[in-house]
gemmi code that builds the backbone of each chain (N, CA, C; Angstrom):
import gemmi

chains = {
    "A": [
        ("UNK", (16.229, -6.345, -0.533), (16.245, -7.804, -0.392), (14.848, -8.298, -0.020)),
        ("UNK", (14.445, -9.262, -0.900), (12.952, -10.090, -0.315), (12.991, -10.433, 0.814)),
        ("UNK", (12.229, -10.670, 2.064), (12.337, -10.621, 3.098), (11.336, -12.389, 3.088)),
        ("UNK", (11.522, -12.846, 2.236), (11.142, -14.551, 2.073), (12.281, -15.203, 1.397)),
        ("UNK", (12.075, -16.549, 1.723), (12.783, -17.387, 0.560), (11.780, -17.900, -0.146)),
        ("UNK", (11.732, -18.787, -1.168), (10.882, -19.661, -1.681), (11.601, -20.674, -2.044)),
        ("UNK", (11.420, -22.220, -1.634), (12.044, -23.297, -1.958), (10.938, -23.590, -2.825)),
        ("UNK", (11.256, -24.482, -4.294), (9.895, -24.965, -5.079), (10.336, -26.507, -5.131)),
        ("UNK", (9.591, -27.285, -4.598), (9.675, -28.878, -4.807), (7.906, -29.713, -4.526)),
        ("UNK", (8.585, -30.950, -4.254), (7.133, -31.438, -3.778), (6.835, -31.082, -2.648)),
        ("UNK", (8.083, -30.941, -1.922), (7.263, -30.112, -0.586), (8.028, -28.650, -0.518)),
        ("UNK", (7.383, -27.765, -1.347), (7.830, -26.221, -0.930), (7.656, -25.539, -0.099)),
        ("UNK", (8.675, -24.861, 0.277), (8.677, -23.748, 1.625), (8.831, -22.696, 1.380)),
        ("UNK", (8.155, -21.733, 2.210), (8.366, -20.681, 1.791), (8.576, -19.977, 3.429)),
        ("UNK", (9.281, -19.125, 3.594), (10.764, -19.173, 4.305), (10.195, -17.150, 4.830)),
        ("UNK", (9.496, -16.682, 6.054), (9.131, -15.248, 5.980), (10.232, -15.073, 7.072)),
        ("UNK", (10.697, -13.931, 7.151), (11.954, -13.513, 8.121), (11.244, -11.565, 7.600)),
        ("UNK", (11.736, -10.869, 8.857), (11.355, -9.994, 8.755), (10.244, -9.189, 8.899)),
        ("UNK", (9.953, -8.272, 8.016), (9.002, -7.230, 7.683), (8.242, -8.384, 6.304)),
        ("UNK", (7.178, -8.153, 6.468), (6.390, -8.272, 5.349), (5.408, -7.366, 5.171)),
        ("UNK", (5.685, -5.992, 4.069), (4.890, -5.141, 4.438), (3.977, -5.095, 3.218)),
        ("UNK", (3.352, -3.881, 2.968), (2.633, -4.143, 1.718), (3.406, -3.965, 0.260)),
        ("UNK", (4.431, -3.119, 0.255), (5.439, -3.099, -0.475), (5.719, -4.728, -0.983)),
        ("UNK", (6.319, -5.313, -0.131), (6.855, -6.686, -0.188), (5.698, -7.761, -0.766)),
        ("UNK", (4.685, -7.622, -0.025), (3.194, -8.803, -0.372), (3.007, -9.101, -2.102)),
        ("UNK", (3.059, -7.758, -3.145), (2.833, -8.175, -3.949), (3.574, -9.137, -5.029)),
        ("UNK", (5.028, -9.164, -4.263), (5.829, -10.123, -4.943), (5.515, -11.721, -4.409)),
        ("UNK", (5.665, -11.313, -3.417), (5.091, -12.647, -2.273), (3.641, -13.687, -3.274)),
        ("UNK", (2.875, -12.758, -3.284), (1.516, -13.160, -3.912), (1.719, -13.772, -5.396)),
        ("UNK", (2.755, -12.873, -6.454), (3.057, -13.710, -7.225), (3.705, -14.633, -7.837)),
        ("UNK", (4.476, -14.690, -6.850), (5.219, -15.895, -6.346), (4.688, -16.795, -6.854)),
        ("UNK", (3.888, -16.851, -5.109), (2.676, -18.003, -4.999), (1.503, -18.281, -6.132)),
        ("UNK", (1.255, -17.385, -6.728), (0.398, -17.691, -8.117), (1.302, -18.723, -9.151)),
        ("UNK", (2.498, -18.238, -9.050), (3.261, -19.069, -9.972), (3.425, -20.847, -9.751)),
        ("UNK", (3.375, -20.404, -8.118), (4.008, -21.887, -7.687), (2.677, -22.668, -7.537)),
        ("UNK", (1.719, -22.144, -7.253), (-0.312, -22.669, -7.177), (-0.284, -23.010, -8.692)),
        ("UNK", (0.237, -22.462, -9.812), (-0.459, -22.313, -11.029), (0.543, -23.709, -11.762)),
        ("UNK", (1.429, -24.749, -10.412), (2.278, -25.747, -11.024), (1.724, -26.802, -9.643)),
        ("UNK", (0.747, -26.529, -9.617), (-0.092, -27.424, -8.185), (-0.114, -28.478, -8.126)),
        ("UNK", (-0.322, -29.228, -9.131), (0.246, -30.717, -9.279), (1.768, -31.605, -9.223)),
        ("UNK", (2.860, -30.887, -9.238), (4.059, -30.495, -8.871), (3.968, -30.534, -7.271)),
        ("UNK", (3.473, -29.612, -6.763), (3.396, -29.923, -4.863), (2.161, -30.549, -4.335)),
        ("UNK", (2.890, -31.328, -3.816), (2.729, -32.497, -2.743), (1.812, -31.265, -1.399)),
        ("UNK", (2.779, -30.132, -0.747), (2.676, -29.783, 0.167), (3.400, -28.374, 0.267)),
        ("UNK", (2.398, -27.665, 0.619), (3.371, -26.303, 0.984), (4.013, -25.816, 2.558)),
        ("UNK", (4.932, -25.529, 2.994), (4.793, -25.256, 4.578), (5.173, -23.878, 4.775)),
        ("UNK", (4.497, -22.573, 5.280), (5.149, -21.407, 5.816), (5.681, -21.649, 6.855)),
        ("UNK", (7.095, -20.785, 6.847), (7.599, -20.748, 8.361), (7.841, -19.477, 8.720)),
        ("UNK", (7.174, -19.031, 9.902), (7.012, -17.637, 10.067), (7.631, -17.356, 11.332)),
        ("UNK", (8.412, -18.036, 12.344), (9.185, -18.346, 12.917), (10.335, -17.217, 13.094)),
        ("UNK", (10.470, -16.497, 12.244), (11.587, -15.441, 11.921), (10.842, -14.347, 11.187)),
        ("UNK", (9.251, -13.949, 11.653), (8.957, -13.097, 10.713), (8.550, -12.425, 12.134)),
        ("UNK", (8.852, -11.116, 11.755), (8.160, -10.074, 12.908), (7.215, -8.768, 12.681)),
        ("UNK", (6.987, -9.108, 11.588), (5.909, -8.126, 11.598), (4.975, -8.741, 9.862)),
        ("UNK", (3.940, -8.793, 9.791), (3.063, -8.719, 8.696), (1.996, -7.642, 8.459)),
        ("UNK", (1.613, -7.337, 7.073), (0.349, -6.447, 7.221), (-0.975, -7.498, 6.382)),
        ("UNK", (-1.891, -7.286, 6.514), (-2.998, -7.452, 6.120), (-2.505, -8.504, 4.789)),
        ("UNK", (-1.731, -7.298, 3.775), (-1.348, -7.759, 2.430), (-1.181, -9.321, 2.413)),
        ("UNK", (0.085, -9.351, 3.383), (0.828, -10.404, 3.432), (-0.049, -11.886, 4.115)),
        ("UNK", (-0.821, -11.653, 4.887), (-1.739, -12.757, 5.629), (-2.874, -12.902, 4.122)),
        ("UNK", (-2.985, -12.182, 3.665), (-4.199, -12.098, 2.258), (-3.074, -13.269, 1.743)),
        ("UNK", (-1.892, -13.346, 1.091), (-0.775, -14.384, 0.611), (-1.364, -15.525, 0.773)),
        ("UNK", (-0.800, -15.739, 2.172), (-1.021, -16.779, 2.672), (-2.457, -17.445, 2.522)),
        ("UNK", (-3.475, -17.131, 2.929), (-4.894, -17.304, 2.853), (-5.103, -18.044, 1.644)),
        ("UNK", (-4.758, -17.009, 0.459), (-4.696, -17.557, -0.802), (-4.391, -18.606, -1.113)),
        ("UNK", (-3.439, -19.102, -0.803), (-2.156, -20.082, -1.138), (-3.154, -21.529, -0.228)),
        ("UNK", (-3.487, -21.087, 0.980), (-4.266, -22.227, 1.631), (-5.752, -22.685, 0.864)),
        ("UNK", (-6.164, -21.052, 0.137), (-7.586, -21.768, -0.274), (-7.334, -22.101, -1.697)),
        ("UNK", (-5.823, -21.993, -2.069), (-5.879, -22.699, -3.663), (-5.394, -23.989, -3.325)),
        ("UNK", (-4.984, -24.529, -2.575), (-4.477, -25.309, -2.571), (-4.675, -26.406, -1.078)),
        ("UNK", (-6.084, -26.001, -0.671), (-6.761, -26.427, 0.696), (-5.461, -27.414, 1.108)),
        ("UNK", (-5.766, -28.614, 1.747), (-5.066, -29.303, 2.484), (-3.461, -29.690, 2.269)),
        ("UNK", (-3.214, -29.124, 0.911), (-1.628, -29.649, 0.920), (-0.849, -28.315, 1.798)),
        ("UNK", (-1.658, -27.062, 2.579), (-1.299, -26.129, 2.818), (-0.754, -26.528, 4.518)),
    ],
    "B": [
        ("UNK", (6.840, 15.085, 17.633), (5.531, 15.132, 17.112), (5.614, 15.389, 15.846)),
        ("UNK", (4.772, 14.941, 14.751), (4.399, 14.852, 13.528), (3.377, 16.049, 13.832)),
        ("UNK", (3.561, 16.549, 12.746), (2.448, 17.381, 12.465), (2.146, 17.853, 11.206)),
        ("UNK", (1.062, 16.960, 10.911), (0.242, 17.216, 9.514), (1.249, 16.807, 8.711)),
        ("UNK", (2.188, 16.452, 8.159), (3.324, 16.122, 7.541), (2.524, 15.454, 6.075)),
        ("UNK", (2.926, 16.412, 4.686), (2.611, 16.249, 3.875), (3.289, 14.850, 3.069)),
        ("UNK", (2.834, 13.953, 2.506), (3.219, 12.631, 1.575), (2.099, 12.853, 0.367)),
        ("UNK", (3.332, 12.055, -0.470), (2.365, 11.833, -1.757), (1.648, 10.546, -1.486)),
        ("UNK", (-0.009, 10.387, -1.811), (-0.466, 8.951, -1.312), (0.000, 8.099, -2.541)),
        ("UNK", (1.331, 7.516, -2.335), (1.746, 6.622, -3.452), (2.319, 5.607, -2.523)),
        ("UNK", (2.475, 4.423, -2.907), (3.100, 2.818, -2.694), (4.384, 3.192, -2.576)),
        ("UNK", (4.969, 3.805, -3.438), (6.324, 3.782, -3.047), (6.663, 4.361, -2.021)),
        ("UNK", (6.122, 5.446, -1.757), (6.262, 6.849, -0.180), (5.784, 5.568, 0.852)),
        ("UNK", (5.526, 4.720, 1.068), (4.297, 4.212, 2.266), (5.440, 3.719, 3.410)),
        ("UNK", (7.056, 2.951, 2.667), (7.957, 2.295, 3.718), (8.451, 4.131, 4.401)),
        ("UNK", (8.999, 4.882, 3.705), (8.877, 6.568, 3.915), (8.120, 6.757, 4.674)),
        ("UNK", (6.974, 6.929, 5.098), (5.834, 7.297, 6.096), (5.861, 6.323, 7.492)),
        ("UNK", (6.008, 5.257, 7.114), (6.374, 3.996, 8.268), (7.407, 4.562, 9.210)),
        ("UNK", (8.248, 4.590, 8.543), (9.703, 5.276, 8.863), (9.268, 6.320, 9.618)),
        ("UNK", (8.720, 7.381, 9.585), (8.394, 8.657, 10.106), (7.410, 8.218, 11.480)),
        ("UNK", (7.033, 7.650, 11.232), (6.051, 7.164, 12.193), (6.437, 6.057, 13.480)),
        ("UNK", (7.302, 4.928, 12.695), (7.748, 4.631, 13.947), (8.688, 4.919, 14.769)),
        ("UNK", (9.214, 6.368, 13.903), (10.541, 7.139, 14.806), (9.772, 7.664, 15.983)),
        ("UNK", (8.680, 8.094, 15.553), (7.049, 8.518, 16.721), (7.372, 7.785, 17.878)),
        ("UNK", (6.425, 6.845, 17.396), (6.221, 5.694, 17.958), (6.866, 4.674, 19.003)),
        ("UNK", (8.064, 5.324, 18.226), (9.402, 4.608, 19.460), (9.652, 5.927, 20.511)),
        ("UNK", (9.402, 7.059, 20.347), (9.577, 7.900, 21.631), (9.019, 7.627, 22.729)),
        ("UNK", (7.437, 6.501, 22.804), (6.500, 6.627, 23.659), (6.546, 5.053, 24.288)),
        ("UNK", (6.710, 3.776, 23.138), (6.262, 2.707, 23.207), (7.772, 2.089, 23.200)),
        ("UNK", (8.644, 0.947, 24.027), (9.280, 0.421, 24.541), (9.499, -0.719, 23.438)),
        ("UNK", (8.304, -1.811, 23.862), (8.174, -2.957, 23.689), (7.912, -3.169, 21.650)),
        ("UNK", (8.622, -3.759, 21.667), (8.946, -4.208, 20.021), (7.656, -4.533, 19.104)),
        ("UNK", (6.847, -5.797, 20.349), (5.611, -5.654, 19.498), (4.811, -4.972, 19.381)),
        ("UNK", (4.601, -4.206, 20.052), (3.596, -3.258, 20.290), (3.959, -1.613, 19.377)),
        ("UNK", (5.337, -2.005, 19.067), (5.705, -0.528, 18.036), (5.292, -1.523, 16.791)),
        ("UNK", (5.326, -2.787, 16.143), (5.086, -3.226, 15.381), (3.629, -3.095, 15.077)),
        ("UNK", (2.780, -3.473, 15.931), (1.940, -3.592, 16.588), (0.950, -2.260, 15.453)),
        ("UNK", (1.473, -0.725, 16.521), (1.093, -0.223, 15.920), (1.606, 0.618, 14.119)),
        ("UNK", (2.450, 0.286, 13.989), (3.208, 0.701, 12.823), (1.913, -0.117, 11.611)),
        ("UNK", (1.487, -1.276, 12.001), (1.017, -2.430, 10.931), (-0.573, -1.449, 10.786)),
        ("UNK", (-0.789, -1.156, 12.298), (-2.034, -0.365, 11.856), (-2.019, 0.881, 10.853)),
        ("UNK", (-1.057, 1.521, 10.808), (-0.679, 2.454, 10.559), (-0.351, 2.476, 8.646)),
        ("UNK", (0.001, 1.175, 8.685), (0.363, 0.719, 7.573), (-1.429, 0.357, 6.453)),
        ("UNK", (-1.998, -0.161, 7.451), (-3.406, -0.611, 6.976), (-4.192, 0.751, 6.212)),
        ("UNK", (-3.893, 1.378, 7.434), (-4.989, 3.217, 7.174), (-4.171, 3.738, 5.987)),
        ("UNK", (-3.384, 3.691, 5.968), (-2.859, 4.308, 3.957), (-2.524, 3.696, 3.361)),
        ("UNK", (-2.447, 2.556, 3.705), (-2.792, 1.348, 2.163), (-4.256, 1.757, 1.602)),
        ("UNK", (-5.305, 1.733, 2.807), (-6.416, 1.849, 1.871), (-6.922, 3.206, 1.453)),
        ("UNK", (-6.007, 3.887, 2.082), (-6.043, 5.607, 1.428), (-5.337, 5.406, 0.062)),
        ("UNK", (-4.432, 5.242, -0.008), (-3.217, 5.107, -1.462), (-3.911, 4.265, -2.173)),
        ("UNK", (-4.468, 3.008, -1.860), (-5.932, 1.989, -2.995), (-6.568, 2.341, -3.556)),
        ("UNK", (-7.456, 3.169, -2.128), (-8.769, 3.585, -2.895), (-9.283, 4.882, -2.701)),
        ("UNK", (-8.904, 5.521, -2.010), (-9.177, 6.817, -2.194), (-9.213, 7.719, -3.078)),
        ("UNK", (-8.560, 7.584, -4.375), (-7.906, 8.664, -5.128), (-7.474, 9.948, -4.792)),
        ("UNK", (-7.007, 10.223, -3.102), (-6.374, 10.954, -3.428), (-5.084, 11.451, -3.931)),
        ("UNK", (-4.561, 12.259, -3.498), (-2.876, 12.022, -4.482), (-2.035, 12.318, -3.728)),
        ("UNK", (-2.423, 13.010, -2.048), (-1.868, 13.067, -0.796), (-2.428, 12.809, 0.362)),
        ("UNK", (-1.563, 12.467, 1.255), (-2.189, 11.972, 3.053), (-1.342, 12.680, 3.796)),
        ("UNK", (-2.039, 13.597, 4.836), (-1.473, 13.887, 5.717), (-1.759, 13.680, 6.823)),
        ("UNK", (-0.380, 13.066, 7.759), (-0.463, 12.230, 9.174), (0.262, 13.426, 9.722)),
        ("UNK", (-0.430, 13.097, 11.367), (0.053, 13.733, 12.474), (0.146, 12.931, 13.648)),
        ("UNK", (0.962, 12.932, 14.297), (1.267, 11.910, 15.441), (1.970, 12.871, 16.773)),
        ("UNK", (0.719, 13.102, 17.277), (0.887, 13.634, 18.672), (0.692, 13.283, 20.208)),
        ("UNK", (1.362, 12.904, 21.008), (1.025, 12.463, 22.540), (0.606, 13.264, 23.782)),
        ("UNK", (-1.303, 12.570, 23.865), (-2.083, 13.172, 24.962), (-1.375, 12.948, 26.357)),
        ("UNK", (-0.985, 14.232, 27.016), (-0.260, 13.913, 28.314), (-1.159, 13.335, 29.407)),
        ("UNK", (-2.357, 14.252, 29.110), (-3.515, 13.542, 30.641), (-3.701, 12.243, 30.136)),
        ("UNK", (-4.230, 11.942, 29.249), (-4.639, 10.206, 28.761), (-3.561, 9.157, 28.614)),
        ("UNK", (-2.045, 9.892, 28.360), (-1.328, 8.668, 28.472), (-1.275, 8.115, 27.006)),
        ("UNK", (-2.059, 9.035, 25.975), (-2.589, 8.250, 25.045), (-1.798, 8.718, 23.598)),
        ("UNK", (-1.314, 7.870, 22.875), (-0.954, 8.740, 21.253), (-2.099, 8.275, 20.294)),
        ("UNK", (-2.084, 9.452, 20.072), (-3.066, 9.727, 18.641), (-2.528, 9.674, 17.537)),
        ("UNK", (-2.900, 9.528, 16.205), (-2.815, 9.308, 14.943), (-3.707, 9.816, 14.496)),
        ("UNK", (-3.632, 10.844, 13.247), (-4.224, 11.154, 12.352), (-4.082, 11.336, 11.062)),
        ("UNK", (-4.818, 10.555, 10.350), (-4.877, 10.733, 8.859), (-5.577, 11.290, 8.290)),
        ("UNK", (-5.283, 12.398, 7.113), (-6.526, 12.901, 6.546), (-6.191, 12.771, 5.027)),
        ("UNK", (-7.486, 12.793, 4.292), (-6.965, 12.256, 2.866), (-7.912, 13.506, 2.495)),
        ("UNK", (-7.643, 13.399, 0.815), (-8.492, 14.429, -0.103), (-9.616, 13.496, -1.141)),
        ("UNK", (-9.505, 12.719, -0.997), (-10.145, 11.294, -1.788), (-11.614, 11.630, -1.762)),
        ("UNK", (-12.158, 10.443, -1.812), (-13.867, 10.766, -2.086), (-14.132, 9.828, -0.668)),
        ("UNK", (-15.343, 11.330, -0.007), (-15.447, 10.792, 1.412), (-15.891, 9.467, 1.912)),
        ("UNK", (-15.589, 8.990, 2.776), (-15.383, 7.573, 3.216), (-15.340, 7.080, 4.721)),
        ("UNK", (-16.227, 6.852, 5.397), (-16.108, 6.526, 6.555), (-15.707, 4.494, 7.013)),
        ("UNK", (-14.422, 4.461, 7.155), (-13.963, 3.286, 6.681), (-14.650, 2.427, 7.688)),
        ("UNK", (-15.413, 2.985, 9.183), (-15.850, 2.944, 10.238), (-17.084, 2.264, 10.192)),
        ("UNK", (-17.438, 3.063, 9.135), (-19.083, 2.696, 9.012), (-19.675, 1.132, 8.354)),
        ("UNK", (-18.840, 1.052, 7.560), (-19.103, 0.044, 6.762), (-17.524, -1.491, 7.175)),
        ("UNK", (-17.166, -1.560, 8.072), (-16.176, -2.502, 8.852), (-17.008, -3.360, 8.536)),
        ("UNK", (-16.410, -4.807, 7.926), (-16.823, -6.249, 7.531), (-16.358, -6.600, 8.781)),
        ("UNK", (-17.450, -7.750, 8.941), (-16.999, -8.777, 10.382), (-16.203, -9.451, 10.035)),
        ("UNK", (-14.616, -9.706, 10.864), (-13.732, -11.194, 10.156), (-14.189, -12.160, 11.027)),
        ("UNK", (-14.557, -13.242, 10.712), (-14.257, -14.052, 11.386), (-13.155, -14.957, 11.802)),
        ("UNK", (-12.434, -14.893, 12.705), (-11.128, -15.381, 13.162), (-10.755, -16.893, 13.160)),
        ("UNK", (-12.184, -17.159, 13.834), (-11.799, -18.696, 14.263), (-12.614, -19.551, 12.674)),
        ("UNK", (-13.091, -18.945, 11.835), (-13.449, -20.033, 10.821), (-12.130, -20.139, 9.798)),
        ("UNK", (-11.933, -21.448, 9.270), (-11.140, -22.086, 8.369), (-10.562, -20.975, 7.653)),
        ("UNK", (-9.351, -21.219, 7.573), (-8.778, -20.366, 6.202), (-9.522, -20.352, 4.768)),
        ("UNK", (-9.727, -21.889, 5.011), (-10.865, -22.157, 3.527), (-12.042, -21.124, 3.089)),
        ("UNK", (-12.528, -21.143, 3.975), (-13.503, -20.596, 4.222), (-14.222, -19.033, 4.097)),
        ("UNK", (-12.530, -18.421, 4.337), (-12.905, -16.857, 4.968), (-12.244, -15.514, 3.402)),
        ("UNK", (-13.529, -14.870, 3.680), (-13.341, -13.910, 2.481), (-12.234, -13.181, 2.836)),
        ("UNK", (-11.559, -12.892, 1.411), (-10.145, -12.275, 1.176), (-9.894, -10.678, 1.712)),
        ("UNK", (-10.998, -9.924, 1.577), (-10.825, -8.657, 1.970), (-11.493, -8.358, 3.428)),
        ("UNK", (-11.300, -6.998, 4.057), (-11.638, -7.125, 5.044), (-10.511, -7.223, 6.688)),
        ("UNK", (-9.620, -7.691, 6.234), (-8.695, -8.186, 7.224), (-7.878, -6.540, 7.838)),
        ("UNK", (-7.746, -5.957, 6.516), (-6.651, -4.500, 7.313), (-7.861, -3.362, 8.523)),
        ("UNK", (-8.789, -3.623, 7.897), (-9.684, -3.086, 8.788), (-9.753, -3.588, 10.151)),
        ("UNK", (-10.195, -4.798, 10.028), (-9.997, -5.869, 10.953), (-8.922, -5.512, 12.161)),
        ("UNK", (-7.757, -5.402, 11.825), (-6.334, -5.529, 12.370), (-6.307, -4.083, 13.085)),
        ("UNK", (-7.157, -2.612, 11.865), (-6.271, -1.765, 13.124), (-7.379, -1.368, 14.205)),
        ("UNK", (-9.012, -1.725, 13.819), (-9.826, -1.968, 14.988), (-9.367, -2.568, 16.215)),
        ("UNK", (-9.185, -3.642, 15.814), (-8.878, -4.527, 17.180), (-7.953, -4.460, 17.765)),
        ("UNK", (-6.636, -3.542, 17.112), (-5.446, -3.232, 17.944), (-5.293, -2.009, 18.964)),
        ("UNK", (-5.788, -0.835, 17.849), (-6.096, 0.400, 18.385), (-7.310, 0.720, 19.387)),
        ("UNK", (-7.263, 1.229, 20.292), (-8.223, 1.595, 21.601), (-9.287, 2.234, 21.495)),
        ("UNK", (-9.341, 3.494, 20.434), (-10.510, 3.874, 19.743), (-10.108, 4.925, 18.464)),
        ("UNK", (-11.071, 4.634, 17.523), (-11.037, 5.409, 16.286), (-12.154, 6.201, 16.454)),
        ("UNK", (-11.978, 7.035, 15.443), (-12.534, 8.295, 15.160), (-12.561, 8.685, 14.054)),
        ("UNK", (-14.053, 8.694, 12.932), (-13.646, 9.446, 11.629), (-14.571, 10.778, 12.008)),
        ("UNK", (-13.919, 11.842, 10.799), (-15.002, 12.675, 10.660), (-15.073, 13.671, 9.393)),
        ("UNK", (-15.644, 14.416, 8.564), (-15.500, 14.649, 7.082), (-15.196, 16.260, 7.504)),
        ("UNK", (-14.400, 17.296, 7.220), (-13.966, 18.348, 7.845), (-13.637, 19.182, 5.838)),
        ("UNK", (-14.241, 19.874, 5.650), (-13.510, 20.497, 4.254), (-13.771, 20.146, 3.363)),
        ("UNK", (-14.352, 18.777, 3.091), (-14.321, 17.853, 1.964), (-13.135, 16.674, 2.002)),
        ("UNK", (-12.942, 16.741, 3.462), (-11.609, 15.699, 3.661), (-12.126, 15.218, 4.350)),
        ("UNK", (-11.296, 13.435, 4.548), (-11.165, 12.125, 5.542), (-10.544, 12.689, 6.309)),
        ("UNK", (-10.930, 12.496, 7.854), (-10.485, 12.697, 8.730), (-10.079, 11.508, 9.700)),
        ("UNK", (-9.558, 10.566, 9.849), (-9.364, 9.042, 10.558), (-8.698, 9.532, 11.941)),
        ("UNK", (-8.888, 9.232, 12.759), (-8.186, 9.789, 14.509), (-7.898, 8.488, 14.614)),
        ("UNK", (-7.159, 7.860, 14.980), (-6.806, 6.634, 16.083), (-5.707, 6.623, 17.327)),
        ("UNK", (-6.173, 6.401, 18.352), (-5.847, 6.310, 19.876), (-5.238, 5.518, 20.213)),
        ("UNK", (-3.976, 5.331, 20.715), (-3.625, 4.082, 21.874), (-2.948, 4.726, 23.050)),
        ("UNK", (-3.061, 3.764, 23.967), (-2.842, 3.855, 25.355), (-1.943, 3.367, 25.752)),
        ("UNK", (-1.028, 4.000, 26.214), (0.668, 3.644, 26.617), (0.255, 1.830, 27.117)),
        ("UNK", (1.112, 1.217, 26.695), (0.924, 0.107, 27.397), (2.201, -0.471, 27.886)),
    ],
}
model = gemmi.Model(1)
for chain_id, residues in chains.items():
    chain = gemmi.Chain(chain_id)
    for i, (resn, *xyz) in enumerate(residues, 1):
        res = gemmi.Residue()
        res.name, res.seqid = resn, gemmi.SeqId(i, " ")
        for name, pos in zip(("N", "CA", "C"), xyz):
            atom = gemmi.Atom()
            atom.name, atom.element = name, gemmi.Element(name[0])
            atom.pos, atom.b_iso = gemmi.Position(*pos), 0.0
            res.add_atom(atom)
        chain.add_residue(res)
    model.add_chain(chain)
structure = gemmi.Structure()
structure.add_model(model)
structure.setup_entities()
């Protein structure tokens, strides 16, 4: 089981609970390529990490991404 | 104790090795984050063995110093030698997400978690030591 959700709208969420390990990141990442690569479509992205307990490197690289494609709607 | 415990350095073996490790890990360390804590480091040092090393196995050992209080970790790879030590990029923490280069960060993470590392080239092998201190 993905250990995210992904909501896609004008304001998408993306939802971390769990482990996010490196296993997991590369789905995570293309996800987010998919949902960056419809950028005009979101308004705003919000992580909620709230329910996530552990990340590796991989997974913060995600995120990073997602903020520098998409600077302030992040 | 782990000892020397042979893996194939592949992506798929890596949740497999985690597993082995924080069964370790939980003999010594209590507190949740701090087995996370170190598991993530743990996770960092053979990601970038299984990346870039080419080798095609890693073998970890996970043994606890009684006078120091301290567990050790060791990784050794067959890859092309590499002192991951030597060449550590500075992260910078507090500048912008915007801002900050993409690689760099797993290094980052198990420096600053772990108490002290140790490489050394033994055979024609990576030798990685890392230390923590009961906390």
């Amino acid at each position: 089981m993905a250990n995210y959700v992904m909501e896609v709208g004008e304001v998408s969420k993306v939802k971390l609970h769990g482990h996010i390990d490196a296993s997991i990141a590369p789905a995570l990442m293309e996800e987010l390529k998919t949902l960056i690569a419809q950028k005009d479509k979101v308004k705003k992205l919000v992580f909620y990490a709230d329910k996530l307990e552990y990340i590796a490197s991989a997974g913060i690289r995600s995120v990073v991404f997602a903020k520098q494609k998409l600077g302030g709607k992040v | 104790m782990l000892q020397s415990k042979e893996f194939p350095a592949k992506r798929e073996i890596l949740s497999q090795m985690l597993t082995e490790i924080g069964d370790e890990v939980e003999k010594y360390f209590t507190d949740e984050k701090w087995i996370n804590r170190l598991k993530v480091c743990a996770e960092e040092i053979l990601a970038n063995i299984i990346n870039y090393s080419g080798s095609e196995k890693v073998y970890v050992s996970c043994d606890f110093l009684e006078d120091e209080q301290t567990l050790r970790f060791e990784f050794v790879d067959e890859g092309a030698l590499y002192n991951p030590l030597e060449k550590a990029p500075e992260v910078d923490i507090e500048a912008e997400l915007d801002e900050r280069p993409i690689g760099g960060l797993g290094i980052f993470l198990y420096t600053t978690i772990m108490d002290k590392l140790e490489y050394h080239c033994d055979d024609g092998r990576n030798h990685l030591l890392a230390y923590k201190k009961l906390v």
